[in-house]
DSSP file (Angstrom, degrees, kcal/mol; ACC not computed):
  #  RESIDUE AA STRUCTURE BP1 BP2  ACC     N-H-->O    O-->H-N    N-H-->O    O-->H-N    TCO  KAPPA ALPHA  PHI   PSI    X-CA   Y-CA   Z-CA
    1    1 A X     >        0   0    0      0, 0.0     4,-2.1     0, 0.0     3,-0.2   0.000 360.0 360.0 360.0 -47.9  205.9 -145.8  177.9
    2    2 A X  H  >  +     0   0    0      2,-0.2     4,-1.7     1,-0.2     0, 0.0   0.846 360.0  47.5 -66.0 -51.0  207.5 -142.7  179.8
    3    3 A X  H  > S+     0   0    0      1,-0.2     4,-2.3     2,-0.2    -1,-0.2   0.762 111.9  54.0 -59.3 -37.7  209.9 -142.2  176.4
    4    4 A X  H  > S+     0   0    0     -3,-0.2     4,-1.0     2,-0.2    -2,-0.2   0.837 104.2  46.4 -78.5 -40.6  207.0 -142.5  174.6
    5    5 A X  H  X S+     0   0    0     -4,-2.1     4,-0.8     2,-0.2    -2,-0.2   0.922 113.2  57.9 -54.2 -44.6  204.8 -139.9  176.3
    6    6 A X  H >< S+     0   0    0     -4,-1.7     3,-2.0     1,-0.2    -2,-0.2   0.997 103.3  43.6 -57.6 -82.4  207.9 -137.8  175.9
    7    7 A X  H 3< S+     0   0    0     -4,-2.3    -1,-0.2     1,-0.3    -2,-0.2   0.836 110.5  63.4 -45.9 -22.4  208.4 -137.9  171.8
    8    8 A X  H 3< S+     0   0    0     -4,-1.0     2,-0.3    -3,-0.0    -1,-0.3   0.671  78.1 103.8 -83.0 -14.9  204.0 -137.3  171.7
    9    9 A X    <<  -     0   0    0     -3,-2.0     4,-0.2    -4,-0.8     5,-0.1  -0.661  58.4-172.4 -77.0 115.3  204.8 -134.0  173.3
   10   10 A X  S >> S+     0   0    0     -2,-0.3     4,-3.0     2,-0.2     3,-2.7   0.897  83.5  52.8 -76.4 -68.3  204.5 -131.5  170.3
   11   11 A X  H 3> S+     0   0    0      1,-0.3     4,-1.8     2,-0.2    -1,-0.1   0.876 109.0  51.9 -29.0 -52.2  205.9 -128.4  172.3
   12   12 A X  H 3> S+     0   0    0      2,-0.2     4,-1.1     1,-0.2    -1,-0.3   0.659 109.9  48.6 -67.1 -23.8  209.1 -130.5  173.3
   13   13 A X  H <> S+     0   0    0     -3,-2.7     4,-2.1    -4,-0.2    -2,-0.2   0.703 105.6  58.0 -88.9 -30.5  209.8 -131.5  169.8
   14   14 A X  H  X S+     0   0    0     -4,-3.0     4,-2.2     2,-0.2    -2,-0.2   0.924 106.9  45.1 -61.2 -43.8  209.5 -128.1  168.6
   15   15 A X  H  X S+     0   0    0     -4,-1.8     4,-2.5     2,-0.2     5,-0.3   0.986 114.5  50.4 -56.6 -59.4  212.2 -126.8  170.9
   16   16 A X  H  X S+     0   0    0     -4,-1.1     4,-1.4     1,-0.3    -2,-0.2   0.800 111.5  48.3 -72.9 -23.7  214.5 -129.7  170.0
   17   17 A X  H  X S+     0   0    0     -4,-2.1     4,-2.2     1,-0.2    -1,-0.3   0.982 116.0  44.1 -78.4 -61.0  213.8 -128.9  166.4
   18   18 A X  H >X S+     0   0    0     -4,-2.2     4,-2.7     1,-0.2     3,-0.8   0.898 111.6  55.3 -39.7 -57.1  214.5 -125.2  167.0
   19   19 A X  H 3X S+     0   0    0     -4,-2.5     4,-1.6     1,-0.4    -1,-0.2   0.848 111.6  38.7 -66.8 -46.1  217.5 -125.9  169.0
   20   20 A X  H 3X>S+     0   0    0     -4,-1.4     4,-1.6    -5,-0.3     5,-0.7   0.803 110.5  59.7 -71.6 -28.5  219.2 -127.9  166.6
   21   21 A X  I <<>S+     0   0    0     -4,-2.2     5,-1.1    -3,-0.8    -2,-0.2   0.809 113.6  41.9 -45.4 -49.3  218.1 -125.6  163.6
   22   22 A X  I  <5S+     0   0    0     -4,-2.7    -2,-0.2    -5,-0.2    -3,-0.2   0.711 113.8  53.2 -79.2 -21.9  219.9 -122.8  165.5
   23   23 A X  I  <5S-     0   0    0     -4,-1.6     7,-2.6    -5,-0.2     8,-0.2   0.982 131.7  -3.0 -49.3 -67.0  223.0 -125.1  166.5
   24   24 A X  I  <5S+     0   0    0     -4,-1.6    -3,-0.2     5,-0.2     5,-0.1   0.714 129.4  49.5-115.5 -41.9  224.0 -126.5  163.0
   25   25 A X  I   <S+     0   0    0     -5,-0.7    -3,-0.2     3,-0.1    -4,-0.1   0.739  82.7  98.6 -84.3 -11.4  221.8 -125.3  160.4
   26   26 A X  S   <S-     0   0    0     -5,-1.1     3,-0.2    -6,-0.1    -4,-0.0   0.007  76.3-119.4 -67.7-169.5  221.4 -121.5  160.7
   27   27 A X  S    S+     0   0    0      1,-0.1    -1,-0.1     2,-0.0    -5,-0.0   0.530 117.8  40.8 -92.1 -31.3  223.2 -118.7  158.9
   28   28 A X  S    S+     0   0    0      4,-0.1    -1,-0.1     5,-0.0    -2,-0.1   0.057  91.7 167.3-114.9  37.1  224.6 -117.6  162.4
   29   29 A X     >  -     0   0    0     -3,-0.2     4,-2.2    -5,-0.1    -5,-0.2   0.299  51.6 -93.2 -51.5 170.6  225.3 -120.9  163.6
   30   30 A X  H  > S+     0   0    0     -7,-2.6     4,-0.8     1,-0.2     5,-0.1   0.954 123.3  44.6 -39.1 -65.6  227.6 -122.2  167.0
   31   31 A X  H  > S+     0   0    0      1,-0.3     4,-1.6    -8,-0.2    -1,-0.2   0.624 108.4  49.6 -82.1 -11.2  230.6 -122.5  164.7
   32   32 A X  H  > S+     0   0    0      1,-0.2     4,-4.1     3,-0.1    -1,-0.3   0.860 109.0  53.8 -68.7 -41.1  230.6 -119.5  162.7
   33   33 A X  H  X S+     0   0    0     -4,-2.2     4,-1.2     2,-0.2    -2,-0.2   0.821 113.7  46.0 -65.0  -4.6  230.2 -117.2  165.9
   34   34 A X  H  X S+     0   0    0     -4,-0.8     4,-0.9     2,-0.2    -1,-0.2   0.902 112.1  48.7 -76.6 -55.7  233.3 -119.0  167.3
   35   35 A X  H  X S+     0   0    0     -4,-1.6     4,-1.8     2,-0.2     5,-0.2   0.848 115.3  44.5 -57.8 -42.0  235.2 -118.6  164.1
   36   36 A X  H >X S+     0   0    0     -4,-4.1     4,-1.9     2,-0.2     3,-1.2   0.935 116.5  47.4 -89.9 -35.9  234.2 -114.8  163.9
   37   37 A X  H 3X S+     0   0    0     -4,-1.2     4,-2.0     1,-0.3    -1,-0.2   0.716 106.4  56.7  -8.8 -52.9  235.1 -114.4  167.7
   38   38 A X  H 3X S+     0   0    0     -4,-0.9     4,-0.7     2,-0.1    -1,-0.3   0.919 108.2  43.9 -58.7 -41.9  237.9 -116.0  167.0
   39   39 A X  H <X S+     0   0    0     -4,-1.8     4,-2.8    -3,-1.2     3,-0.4   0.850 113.5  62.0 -80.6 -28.8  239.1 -113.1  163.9
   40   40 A X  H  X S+     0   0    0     -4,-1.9     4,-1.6     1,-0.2    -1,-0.2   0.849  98.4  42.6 -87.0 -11.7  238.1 -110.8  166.2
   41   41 A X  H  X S+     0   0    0     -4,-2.0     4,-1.5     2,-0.2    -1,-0.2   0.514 110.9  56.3 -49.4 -30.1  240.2 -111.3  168.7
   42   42 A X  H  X S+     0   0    0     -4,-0.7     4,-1.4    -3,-0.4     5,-0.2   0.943 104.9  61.3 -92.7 -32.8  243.2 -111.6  166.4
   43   43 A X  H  X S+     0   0    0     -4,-2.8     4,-3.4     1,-0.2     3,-0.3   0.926 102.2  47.6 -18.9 -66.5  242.1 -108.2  165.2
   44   44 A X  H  X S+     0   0    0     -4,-1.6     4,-1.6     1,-0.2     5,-0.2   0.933 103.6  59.3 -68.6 -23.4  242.6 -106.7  168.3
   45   45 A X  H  X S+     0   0    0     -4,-1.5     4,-2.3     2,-0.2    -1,-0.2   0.853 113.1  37.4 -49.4 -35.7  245.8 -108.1  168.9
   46   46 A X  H  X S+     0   0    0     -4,-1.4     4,-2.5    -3,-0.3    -1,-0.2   0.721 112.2  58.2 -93.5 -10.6  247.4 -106.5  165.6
   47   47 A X  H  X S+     0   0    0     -4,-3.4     4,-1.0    -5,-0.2    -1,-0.3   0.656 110.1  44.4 -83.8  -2.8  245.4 -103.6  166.2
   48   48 A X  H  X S+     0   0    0     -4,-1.6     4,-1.1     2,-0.2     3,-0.3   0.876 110.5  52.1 -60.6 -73.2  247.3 -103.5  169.6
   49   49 A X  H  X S+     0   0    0     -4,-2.3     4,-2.3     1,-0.3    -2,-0.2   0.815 111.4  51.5 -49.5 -42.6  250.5 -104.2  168.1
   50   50 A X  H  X S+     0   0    0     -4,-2.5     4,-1.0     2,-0.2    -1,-0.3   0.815 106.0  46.5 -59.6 -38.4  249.9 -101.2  165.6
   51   51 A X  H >X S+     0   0    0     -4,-1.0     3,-9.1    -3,-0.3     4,-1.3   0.920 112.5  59.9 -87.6 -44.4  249.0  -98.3  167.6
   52   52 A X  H 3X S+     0   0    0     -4,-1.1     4,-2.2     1,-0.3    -2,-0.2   0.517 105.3  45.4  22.5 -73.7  252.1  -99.7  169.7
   53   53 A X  H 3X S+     0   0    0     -4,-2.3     4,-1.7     1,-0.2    -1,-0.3   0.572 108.5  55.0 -67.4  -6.2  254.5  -99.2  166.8
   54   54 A X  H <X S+     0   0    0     -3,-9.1     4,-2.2    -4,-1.0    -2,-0.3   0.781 102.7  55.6-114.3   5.7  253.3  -96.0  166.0
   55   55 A X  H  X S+     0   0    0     -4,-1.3     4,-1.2    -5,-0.2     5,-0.2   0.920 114.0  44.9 -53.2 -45.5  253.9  -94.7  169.6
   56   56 A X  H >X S+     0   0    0     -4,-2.2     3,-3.0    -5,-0.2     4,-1.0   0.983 110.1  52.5 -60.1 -57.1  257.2  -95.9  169.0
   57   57 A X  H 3X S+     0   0    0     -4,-1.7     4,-2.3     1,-0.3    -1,-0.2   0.716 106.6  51.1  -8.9 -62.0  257.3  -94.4  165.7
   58   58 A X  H 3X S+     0   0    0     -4,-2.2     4,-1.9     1,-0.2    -1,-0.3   0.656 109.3  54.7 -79.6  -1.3  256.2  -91.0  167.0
   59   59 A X  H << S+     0   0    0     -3,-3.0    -2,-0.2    -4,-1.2    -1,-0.2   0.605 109.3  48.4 -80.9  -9.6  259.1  -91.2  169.7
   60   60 A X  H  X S+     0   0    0     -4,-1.0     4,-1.8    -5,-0.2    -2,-0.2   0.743 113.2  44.0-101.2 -43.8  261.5  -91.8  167.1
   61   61 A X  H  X S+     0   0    0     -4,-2.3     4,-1.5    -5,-0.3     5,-0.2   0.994 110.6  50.5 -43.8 -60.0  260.4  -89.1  165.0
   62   62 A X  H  X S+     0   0    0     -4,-1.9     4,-0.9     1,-0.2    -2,-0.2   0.857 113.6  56.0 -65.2 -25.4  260.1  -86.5  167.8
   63   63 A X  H >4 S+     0   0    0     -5,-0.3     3,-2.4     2,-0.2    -1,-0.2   0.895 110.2  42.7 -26.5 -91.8  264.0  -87.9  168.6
   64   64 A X  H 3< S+     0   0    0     -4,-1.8     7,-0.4     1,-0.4     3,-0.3   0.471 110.0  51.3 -22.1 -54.5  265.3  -87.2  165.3
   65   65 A X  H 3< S+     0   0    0     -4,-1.5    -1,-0.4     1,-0.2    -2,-0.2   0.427 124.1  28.0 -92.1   7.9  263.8  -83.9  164.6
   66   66 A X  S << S+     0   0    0     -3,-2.4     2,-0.3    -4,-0.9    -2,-0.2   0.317 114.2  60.3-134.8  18.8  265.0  -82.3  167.8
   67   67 A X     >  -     0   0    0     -3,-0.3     4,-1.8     1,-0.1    -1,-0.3  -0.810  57.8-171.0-140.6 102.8  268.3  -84.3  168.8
   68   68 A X  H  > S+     0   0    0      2,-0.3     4,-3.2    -2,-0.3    -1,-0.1   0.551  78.1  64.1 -33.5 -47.0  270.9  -84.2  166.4
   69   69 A X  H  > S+     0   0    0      2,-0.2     4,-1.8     3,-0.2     5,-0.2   0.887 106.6  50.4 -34.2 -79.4  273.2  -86.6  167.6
   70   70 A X  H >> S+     0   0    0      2,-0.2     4,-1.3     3,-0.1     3,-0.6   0.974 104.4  54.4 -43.8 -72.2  270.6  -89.0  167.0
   71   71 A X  H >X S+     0   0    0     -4,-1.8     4,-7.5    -7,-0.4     3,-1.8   0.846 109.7  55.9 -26.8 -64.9  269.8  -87.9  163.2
   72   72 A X  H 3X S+     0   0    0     -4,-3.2     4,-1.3     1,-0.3    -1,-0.3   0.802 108.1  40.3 -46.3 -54.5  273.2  -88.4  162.7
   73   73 A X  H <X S+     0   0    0     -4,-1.8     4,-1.6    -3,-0.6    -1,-0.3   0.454 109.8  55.6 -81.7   0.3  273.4  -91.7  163.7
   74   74 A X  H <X S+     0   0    0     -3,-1.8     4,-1.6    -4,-1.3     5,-0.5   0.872 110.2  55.5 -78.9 -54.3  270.2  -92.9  162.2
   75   75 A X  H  X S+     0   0    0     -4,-7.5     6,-1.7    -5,-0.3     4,-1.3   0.851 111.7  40.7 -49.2 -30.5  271.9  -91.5  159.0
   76   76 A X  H  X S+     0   0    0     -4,-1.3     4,-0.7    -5,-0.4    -1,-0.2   0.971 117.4  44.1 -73.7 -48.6  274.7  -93.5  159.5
   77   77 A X  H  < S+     0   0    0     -4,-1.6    -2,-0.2     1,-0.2    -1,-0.2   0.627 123.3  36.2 -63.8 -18.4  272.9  -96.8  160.6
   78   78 A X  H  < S+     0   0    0     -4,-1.6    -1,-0.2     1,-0.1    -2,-0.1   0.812 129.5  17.3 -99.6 -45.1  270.3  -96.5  157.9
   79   79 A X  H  < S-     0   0    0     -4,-1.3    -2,-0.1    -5,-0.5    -3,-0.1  -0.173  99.6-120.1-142.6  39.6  271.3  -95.2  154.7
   80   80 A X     <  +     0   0    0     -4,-0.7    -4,-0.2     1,-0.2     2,-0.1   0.475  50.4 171.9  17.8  53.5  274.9  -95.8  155.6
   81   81 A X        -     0   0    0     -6,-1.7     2,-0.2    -9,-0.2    -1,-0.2  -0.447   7.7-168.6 -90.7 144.2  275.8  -92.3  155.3
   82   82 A X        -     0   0    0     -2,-0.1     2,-0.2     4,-0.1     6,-0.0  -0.954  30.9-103.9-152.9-172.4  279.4  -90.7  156.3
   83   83 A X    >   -     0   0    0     -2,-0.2     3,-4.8     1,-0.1     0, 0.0  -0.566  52.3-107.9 -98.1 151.5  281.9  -87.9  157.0
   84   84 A X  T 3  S+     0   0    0      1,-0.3    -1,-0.1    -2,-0.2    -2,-0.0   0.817 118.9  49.5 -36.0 -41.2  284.5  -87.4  154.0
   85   85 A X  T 3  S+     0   0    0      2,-0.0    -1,-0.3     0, 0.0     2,-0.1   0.098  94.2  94.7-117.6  53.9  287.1  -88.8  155.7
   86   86 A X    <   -     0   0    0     -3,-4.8     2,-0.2     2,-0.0    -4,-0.1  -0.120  54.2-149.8 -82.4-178.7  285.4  -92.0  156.9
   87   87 A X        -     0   0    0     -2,-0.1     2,-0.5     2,-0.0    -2,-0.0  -0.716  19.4-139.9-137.7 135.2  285.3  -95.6  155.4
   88   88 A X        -     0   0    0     -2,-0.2     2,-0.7    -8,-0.1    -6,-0.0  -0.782  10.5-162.0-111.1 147.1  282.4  -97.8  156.0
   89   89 A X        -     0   0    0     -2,-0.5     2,-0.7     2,-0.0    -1,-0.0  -0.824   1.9-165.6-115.7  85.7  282.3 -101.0  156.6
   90   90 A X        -     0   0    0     -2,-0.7     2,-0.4     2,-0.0    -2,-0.0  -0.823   7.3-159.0-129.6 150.6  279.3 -103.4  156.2
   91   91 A X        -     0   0    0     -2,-0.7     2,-0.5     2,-0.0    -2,-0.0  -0.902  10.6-158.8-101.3 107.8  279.1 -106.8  157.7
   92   92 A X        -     0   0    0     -2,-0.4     2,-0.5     2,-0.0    -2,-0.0  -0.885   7.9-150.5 -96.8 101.5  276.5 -108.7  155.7
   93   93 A X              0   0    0     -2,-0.5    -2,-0.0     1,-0.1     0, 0.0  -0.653 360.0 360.0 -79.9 122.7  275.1 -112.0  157.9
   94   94 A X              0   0    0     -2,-0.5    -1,-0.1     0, 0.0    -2,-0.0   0.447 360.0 360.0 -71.2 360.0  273.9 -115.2  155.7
């Protein structure tokens, strides 16, 4: 009887109708905001990880152009550059 009073209640079926409309059926539903929560989070991560590398980046630069000693040896290590009466030597790992 009590169950029954309950389901005659227009106002209380309307909510559950809403509530479930907005759960599963909506355009901006539970699982899409989860999923997009989810991409935006992984967003920030790489956008973390980027300006990150390009602090290093600009430390590496500012190195380079004002420490010599360095240049060379980025020359060397990079684009396996030498002095005339060198030989270089590269060790290729598989």
């Amino acid at each position: 009887m009590f169950l029954l009073k309950i389901l005659k209640n227009k106002y209380l079926l309307v909510v559950i109708g809403l509530v479930v409309w907005l759960l599963y059926f909506d355009r901006n539903d539970v699982f899409t905001q989860m999923e997009l929560i989810g991409k935006c989070n992984k967003l920030k991560t790489e956008r973390d990880y980027y300006i990150a590398e390009i602090e290093k980046n600009k430390h590496e630069i500012d190195e380079l152009q004002h420490n010599m000693k360095s240049l060379e040896t980025f020359a060397r290590e990079k684009y396996l550059m030498k002095k005339d009466n060198e030989d270089i030597f590269v060790f290729v790992q598989k």
